[in-house]
Backbone as CSV, one residue per row, in Angstrom:
resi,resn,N_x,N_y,N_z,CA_x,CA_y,CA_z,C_x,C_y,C_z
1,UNK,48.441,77.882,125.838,49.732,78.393,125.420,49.720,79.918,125.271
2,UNK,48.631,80.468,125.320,48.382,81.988,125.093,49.011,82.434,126.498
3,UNK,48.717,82.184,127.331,48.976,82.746,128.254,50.581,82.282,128.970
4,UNK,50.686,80.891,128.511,52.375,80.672,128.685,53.765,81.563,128.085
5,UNK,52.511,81.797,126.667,53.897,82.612,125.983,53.801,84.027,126.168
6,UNK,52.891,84.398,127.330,52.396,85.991,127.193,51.726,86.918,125.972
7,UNK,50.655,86.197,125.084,50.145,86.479,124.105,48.622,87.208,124.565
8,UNK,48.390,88.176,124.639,46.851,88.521,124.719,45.749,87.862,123.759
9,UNK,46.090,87.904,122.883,45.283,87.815,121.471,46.012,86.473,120.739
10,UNK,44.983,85.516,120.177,45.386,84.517,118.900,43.983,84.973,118.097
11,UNK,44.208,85.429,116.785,44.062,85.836,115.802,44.017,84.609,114.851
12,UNK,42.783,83.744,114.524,43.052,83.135,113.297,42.038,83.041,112.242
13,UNK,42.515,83.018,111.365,42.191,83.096,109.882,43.252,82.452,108.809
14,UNK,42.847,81.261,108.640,43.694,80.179,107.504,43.032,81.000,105.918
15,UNK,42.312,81.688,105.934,41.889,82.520,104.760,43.055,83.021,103.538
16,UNK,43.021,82.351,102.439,43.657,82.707,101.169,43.352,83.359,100.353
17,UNK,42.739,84.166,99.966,41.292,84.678,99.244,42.164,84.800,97.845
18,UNK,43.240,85.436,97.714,43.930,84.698,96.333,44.350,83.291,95.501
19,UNK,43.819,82.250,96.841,44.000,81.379,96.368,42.616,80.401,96.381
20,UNK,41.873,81.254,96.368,40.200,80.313,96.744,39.699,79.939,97.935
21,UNK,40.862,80.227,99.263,40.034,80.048,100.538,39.738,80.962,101.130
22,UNK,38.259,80.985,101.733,37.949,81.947,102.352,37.189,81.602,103.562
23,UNK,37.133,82.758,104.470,35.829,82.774,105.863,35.312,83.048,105.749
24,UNK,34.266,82.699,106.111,32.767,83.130,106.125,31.494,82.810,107.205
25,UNK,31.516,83.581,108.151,30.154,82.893,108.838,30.685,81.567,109.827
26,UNK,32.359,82.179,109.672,32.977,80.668,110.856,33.468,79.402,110.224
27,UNK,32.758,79.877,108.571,33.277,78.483,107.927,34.135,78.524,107.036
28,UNK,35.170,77.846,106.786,36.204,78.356,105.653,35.726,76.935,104.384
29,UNK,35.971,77.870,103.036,35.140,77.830,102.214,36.124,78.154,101.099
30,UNK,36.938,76.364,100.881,38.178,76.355,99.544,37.291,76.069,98.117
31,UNK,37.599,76.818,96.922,36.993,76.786,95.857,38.901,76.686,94.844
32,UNK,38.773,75.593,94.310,39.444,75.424,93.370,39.610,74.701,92.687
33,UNK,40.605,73.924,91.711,40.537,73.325,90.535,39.239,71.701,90.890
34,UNK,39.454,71.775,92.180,39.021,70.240,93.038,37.383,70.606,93.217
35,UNK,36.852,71.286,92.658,35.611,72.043,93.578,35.420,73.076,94.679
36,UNK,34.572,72.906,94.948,34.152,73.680,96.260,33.747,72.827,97.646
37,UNK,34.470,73.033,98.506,34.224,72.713,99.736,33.900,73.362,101.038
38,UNK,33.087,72.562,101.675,33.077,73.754,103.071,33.596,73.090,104.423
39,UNK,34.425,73.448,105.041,34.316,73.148,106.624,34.077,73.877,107.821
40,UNK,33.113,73.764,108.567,32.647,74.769,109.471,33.527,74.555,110.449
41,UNK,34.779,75.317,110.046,35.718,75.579,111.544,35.341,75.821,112.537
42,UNK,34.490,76.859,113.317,33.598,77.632,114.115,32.991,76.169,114.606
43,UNK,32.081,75.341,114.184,31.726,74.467,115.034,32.704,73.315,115.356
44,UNK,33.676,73.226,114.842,34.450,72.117,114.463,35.750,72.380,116.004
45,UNK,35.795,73.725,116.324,36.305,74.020,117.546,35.677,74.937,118.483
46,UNK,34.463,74.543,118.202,33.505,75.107,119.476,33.913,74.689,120.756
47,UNK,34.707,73.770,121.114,35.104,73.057,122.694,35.961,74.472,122.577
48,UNK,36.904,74.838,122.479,37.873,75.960,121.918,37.374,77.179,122.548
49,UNK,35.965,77.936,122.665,35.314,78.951,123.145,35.804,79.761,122.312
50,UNK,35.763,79.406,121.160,36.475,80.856,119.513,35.826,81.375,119.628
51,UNK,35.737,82.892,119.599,34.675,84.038,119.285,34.684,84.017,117.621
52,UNK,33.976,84.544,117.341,33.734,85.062,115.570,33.389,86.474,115.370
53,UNK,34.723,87.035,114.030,34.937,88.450,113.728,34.382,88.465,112.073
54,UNK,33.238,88.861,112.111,32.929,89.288,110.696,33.426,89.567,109.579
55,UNK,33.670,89.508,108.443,34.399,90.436,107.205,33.107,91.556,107.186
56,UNK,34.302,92.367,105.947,34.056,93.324,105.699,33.508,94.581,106.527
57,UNK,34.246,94.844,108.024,34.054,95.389,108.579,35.346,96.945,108.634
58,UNK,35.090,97.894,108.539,35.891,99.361,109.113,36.857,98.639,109.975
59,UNK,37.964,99.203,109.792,39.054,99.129,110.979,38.756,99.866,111.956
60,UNK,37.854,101.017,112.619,37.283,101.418,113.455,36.645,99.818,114.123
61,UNK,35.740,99.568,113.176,34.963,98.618,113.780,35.770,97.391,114.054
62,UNK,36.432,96.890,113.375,37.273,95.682,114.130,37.686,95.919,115.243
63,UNK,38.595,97.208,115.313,39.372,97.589,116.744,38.638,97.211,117.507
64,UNK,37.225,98.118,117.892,36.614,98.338,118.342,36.006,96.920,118.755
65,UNK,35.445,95.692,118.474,35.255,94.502,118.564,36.367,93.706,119.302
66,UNK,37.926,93.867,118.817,38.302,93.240,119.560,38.769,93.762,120.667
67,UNK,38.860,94.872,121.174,38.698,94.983,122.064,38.017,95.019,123.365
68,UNK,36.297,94.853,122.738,35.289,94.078,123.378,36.026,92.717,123.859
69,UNK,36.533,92.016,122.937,36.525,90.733,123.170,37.506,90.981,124.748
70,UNK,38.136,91.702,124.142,39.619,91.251,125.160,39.011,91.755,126.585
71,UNK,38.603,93.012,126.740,37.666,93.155,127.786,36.836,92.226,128.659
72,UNK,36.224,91.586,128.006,35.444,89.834,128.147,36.799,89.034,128.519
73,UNK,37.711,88.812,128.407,38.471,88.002,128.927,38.443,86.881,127.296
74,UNK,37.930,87.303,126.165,37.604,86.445,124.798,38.866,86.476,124.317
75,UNK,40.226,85.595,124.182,41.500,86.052,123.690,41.537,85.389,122.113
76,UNK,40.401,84.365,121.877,40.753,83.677,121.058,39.616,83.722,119.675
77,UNK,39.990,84.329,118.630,38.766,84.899,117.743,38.833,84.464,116.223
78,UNK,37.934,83.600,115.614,38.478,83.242,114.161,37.545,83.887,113.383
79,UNK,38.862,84.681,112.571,38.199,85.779,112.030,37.758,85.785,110.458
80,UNK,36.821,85.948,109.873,35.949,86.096,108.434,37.174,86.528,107.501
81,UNK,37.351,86.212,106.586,38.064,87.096,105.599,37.654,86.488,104.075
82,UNK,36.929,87.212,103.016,36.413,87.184,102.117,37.231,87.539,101.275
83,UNK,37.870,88.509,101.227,39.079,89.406,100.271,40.173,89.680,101.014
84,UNK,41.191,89.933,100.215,42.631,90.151,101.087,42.257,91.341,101.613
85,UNK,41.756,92.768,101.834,41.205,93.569,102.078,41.029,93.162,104.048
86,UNK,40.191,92.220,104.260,39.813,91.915,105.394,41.058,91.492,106.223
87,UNK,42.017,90.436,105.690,43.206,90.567,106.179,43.685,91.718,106.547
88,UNK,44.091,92.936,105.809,44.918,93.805,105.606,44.276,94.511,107.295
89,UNK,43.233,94.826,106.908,42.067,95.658,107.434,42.417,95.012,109.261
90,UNK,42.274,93.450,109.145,42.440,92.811,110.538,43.625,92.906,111.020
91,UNK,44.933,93.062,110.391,46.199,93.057,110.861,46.367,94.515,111.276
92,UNK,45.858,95.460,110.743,45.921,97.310,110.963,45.724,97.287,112.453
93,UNK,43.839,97.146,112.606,43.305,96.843,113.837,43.860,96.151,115.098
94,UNK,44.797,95.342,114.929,45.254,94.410,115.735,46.029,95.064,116.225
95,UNK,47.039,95.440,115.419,48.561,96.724,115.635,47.645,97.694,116.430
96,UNK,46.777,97.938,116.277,46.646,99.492,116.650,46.314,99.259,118.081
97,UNK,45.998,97.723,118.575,45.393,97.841,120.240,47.006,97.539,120.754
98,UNK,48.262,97.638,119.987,48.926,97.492,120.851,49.223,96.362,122.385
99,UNK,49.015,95.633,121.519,48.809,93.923,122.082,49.668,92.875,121.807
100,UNK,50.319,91.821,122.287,50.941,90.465,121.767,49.707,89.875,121.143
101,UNK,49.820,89.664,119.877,49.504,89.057,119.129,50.174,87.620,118.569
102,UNK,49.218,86.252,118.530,49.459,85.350,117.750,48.557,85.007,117.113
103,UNK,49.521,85.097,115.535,48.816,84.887,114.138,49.003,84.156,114.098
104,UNK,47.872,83.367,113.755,47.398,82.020,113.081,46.634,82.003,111.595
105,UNK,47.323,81.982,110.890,46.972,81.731,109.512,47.452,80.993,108.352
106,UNK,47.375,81.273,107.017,48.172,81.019,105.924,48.952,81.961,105.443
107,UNK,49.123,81.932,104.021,49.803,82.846,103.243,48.824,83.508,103.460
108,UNK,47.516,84.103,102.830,46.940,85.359,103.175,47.270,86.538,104.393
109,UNK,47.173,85.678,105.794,47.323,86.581,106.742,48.896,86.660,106.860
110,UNK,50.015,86.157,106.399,51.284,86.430,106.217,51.470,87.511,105.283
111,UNK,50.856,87.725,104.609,51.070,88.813,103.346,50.466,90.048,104.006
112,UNK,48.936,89.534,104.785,48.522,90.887,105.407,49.682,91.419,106.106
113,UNK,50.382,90.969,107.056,51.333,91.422,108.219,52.365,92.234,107.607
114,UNK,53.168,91.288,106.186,54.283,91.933,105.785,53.540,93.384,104.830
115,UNK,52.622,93.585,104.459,52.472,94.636,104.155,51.816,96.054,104.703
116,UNK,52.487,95.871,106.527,52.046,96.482,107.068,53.605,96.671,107.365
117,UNK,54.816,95.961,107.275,55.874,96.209,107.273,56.683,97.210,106.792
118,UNK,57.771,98.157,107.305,58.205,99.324,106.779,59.213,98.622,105.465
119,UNK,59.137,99.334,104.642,59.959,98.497,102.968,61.661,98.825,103.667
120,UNK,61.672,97.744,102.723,63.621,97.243,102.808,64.375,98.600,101.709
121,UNK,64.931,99.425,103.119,65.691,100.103,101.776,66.905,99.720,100.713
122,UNK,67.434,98.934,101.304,68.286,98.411,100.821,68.296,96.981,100.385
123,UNK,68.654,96.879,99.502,68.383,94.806,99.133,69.254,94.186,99.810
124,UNK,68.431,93.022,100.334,68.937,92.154,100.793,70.248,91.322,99.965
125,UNK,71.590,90.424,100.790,72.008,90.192,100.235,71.861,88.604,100.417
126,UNK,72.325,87.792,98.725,72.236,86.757,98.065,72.768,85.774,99.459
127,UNK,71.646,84.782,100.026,72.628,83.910,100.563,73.098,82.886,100.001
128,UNK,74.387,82.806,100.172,74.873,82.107,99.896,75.172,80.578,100.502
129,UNK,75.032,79.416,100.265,75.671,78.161,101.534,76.267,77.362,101.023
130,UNK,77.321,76.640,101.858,78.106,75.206,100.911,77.596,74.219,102.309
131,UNK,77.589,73.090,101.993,77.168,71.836,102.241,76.228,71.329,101.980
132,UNK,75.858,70.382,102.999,74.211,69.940,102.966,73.372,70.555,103.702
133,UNK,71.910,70.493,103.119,70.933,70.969,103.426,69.876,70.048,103.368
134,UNK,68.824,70.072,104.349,68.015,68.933,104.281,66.381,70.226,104.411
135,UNK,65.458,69.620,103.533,64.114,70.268,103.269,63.106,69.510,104.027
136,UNK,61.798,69.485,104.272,60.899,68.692,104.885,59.418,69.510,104.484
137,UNK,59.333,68.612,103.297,58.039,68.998,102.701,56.853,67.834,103.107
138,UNK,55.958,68.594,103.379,55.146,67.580,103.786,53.564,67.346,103.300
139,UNK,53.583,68.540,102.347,52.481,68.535,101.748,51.931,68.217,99.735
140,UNK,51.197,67.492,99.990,51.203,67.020,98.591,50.298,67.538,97.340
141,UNK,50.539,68.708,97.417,49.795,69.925,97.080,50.467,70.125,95.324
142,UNK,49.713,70.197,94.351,50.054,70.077,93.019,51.327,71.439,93.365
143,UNK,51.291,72.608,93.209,52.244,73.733,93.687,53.609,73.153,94.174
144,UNK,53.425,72.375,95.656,54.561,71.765,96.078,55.237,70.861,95.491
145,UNK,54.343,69.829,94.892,55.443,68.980,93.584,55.931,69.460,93.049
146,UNK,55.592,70.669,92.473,56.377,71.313,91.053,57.651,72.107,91.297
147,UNK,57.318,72.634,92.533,58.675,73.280,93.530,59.520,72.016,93.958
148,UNK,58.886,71.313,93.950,60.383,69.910,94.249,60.739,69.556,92.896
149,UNK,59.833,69.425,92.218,60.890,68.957,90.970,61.636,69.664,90.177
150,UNK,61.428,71.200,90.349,62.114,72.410,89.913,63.607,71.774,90.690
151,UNK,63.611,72.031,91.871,64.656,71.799,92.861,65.606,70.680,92.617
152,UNK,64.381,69.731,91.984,65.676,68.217,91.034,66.248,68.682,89.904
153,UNK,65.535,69.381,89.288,66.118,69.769,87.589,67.340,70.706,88.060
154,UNK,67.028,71.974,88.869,68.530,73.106,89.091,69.513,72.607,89.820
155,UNK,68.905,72.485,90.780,70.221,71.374,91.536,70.595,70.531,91.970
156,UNK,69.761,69.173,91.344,69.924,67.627,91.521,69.461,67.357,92.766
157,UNK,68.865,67.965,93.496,68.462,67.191,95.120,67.867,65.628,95.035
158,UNK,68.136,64.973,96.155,67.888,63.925,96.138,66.390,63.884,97.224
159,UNK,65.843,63.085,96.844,64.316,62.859,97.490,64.013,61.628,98.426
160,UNK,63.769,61.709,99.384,63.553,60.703,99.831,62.507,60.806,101.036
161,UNK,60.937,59.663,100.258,60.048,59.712,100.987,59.842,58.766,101.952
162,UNK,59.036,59.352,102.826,58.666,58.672,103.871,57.482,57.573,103.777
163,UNK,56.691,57.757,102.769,55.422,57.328,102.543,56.005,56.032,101.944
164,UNK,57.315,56.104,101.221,57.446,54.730,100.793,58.172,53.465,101.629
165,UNK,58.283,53.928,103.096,59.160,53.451,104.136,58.278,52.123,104.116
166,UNK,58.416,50.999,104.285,57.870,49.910,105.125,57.548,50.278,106.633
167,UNK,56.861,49.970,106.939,56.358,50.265,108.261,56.522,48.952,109.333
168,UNK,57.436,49.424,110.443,57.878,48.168,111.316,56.528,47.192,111.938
């Protein structure tokens, strides 16, 4: 699909580092209320031909790497990120080769991007909507319950799961 959608570069890093996930060494590495876990992404899509981008590297030095890669014909690189720092640091680098880029991440590398974004001078305005609206949550993540049931208490939404469907 990289090359269908005219993308040079896929960039990924599912790395949260504010929220306990991190890269490391290819492996992402969630620490939270549940423990600590590891999954070695890096081998887990080795069929994939992923290259691997270090943390804590200079934005000199990232550039500089991926553009090795891209040189190599390497478009596809999952990259280390230990601290939001490495995000920030990987999204700079990326901009700077002046490339189609597809990000593949979480909230971490979403936050890297928008804060490479020029600020809103002006505030945005309140949207407003009348009718229905339909949501599609799909994850059962303590965070996401609490955002749905916020959503029942302010404005009565109605819920309706799938998990409790009978199955034909």
């Amino acid at each position: 699909s990289l090359r269908h959608f005219r993308f040079d570069l896929a960039l990924i890093s599912p790395a949260y580092p504010a929220l306990g996930r991190t890269i490391l060494n290819g492996k992402l590495i969630i620490e939270d209320a549940g423990g600590k876990q590891t999954l070695p992404l890096l081998d887990l899509l080795s069929s994939h031909q992923l290259q691997q981008l270090a943390a804590a590297l200079s934005i000199d030095s990232i550039t500089s790497q991926l553009d090795q890669h891209l040189r190599r014909g390497q478009s596809a690189i999952l990259c280390d990120a230990v601290e939001q720092a490495d995000l920030i640091k990987l999204v700079s680098a990326a901009k700077s080769l002046q490339r189609r880029v597809l990000w593949m991440g979480s909230g971490g590398l979403a936050h890297a991007i928008a804060s490479t974004l020029p600020a809103v001078q002006t505030p945005p305005h309140p949207f407003r909507r009348s009718g229905p609206m339909i949501f599609f949550i799909g994850s059962p993540h303590a965070v996401t319950t609490a955002q749905v049931a916020h959503l029942k208490r302010a404005i009565g939404i109605s819920e309706f799961s799938a998990i409790a469907m009978p199955t034909p």
